[in-house]
DSSP file (Angstrom, degrees, kcal/mol; ACC not computed):
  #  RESIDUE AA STRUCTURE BP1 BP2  ACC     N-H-->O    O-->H-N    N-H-->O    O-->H-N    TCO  KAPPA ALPHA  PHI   PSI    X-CA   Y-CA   Z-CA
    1    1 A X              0   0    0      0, 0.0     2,-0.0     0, 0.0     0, 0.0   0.000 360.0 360.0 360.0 128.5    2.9  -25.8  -21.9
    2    2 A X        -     0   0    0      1,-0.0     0, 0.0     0, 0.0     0, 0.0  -0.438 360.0-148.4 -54.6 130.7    0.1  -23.0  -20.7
    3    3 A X        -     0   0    0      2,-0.0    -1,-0.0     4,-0.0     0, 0.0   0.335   8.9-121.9 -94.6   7.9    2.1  -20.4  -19.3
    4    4 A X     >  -     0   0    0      3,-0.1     4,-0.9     1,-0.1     5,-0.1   0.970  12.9-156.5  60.6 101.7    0.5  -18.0  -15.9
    5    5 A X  T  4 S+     0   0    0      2,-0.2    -1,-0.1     3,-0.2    -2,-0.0   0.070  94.5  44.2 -71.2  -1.0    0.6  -14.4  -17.1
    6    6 A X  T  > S+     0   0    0      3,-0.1     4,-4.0     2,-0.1     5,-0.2   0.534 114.2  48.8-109.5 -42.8    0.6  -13.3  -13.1
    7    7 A X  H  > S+     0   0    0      1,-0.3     4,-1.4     2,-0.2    -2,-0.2   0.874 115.1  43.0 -79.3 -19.1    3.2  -16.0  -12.2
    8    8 A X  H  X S+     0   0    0     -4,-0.9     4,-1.8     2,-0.2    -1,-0.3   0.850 116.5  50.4 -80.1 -33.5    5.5  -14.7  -15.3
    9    9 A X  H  > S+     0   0    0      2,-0.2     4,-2.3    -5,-0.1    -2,-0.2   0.981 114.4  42.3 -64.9 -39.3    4.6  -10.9  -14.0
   10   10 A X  H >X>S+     0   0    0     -4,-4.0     4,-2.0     1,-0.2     3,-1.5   0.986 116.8  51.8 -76.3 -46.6    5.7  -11.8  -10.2
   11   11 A X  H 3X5S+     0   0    0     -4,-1.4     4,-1.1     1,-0.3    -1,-0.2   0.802 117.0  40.7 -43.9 -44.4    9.0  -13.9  -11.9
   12   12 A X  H 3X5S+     0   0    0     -4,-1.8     4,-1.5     1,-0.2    -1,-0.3   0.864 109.5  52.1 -85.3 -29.3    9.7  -11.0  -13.7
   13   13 A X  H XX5S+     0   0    0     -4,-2.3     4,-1.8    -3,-1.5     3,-1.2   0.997 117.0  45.2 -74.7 -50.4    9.1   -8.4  -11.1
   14   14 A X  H 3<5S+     0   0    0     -4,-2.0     4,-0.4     1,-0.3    -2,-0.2   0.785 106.3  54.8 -64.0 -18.3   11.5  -10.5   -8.6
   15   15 A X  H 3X<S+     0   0    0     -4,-1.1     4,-2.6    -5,-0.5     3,-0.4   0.877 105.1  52.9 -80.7 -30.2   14.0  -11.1  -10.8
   16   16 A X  H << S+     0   0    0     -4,-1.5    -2,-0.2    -3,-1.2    -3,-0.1   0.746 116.5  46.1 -62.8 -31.0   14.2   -6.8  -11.5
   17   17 A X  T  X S+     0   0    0     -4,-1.8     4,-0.7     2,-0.2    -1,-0.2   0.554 109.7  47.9 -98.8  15.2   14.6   -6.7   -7.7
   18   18 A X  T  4>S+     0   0    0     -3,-0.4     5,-4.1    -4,-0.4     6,-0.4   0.736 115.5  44.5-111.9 -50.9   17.1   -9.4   -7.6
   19   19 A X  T  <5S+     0   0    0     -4,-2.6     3,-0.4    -5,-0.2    -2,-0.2   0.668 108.9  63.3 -50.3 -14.6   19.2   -7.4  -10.8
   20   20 A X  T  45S+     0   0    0      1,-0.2    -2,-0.1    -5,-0.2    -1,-0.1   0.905 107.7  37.7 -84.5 -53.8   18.5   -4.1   -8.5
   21   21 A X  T ><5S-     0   0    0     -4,-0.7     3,-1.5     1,-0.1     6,-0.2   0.132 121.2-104.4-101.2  40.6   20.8   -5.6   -5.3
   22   22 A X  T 3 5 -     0   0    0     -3,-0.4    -3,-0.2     1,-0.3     3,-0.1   0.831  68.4 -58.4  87.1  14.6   23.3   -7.1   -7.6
   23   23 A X  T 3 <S+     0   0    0     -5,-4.1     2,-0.6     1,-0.2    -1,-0.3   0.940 102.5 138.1  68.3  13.6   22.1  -10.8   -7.2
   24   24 A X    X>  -     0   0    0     -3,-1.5     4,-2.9    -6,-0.4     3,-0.8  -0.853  41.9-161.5 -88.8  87.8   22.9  -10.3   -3.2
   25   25 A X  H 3> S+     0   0    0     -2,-0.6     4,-1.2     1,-0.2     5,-0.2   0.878  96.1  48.7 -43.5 -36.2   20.0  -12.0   -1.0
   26   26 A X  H 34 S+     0   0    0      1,-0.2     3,-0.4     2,-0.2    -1,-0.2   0.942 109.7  42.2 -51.3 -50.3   21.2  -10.0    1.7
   27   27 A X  H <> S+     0   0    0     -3,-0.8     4,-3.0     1,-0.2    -1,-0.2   0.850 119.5  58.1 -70.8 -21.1   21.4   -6.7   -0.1
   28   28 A X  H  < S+     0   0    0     -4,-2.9    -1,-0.2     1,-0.2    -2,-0.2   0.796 105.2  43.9 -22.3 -65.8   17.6   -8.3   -1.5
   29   29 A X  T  < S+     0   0    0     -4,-1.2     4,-0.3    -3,-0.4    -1,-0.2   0.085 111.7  55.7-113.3  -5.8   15.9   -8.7    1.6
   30   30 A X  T  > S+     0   0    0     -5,-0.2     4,-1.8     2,-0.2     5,-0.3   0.821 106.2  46.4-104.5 -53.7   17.0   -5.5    2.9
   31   31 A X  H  X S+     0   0    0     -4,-3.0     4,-0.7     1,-0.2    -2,-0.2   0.677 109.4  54.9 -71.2   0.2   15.7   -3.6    0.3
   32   32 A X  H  4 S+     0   0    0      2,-0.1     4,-0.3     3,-0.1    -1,-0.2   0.745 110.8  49.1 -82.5 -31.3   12.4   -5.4    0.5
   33   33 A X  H >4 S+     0   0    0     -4,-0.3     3,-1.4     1,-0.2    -2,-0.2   0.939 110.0  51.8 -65.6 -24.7   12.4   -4.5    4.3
   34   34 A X  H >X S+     0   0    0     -4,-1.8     4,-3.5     1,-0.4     3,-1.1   0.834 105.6  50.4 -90.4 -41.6   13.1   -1.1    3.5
   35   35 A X  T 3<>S+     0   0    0     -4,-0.7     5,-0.9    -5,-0.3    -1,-0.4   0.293 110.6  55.7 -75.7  16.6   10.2   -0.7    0.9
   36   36 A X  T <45S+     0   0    0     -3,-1.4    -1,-0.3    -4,-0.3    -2,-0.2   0.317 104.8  48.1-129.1  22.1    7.9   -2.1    3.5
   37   37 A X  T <45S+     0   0    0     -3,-1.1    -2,-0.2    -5,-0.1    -3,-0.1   0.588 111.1  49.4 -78.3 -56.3    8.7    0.4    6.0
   38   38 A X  T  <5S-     0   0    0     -4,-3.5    -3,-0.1     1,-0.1    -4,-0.1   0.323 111.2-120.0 -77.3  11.7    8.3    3.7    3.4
   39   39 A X  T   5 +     0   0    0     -5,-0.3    -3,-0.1     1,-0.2     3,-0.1   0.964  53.3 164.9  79.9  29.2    5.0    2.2    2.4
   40   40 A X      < +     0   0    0     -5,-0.9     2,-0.2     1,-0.2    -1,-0.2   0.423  63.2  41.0-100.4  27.5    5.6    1.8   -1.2
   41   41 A X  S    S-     0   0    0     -6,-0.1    -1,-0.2    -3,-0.0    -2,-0.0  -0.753  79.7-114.6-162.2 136.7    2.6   -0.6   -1.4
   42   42 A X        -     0   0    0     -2,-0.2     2,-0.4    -3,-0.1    -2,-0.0  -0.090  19.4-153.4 -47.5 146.5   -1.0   -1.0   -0.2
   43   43 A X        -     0   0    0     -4,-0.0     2,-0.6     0, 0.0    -1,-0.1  -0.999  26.6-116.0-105.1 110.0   -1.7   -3.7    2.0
   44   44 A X        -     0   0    0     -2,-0.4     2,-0.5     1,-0.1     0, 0.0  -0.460  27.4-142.1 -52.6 112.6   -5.5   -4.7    1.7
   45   45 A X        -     0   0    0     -2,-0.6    -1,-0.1     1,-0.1    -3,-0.0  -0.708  26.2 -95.7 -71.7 109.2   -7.5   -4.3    4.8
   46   46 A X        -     0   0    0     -2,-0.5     2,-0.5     1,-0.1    -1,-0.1  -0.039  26.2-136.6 -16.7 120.5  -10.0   -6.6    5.8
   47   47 A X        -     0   0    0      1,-0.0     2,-0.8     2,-0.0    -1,-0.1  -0.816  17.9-176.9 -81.0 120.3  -13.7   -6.4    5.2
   48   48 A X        -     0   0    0     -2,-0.5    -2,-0.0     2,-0.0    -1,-0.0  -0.727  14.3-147.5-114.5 112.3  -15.7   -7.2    7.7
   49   49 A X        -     0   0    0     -2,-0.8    -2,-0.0     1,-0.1     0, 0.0  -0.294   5.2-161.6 -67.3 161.9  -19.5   -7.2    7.0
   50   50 A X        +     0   0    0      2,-0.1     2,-0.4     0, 0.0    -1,-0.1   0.416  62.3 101.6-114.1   8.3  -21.7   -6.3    9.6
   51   51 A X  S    S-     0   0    0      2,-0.0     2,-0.2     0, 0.0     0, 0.0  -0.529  74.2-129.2 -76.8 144.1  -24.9   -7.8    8.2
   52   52 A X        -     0   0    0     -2,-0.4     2,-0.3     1,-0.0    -2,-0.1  -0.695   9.2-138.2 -86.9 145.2  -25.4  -11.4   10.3
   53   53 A X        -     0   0    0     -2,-0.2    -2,-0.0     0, 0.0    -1,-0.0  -0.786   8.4-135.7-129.0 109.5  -26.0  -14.4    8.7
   54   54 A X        -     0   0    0     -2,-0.3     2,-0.3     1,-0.1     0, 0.0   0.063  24.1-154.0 -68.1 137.0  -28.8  -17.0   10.1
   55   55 A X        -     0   0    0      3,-0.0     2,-0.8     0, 0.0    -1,-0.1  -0.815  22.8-119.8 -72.7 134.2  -27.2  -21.0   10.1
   56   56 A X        -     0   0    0     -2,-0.3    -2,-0.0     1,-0.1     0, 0.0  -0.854  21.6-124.6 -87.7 127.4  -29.5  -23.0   10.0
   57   57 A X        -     0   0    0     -2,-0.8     2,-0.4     1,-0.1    -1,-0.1   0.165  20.0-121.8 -81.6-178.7  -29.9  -25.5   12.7
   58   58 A X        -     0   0    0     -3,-0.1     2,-0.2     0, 0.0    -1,-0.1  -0.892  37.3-101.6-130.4 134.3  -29.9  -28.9   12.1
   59   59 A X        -     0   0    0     -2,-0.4     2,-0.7     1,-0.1     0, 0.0  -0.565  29.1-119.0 -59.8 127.2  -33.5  -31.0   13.4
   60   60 A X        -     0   0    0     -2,-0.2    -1,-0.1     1,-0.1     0, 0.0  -0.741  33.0-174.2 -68.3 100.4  -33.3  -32.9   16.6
   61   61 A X              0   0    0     -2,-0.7    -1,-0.1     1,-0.1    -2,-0.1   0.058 360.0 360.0 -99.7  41.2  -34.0  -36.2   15.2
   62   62 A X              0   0    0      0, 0.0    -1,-0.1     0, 0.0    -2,-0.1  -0.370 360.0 360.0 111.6 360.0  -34.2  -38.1   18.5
């Protein structure tokens, strides 16, 4: 069976923070809140372009 080389990287990474609090959801979830307070990862900002792009209208067929 084909394995996912990102879904084995994210498995692996949560399972290092899950060894980290000792296999505790609590102690888990806290230290994820905590790392998303200090900032210890980018969050991608929205692009928004400002060039317009014409629809094309549909023919009154009638």
């Amino acid at each position: 069976m084909w394995k996912d080389p990102i879904v084995q990287e994210a498995r692996k990474a949560g399972e290092e923070l899950a060894r980290q609090a000792d296999y505790n959801l609590h102690a888990f979830f806290q230290k994820l809140r905590k790392n998303e307070k200090e900032g210890f990862f980018a969050v991608p900002k929205r692009v928004v372009s400002k060039k317009r792009v014409k629809v094309p209208q549909m023919p009154d067929v009638r």
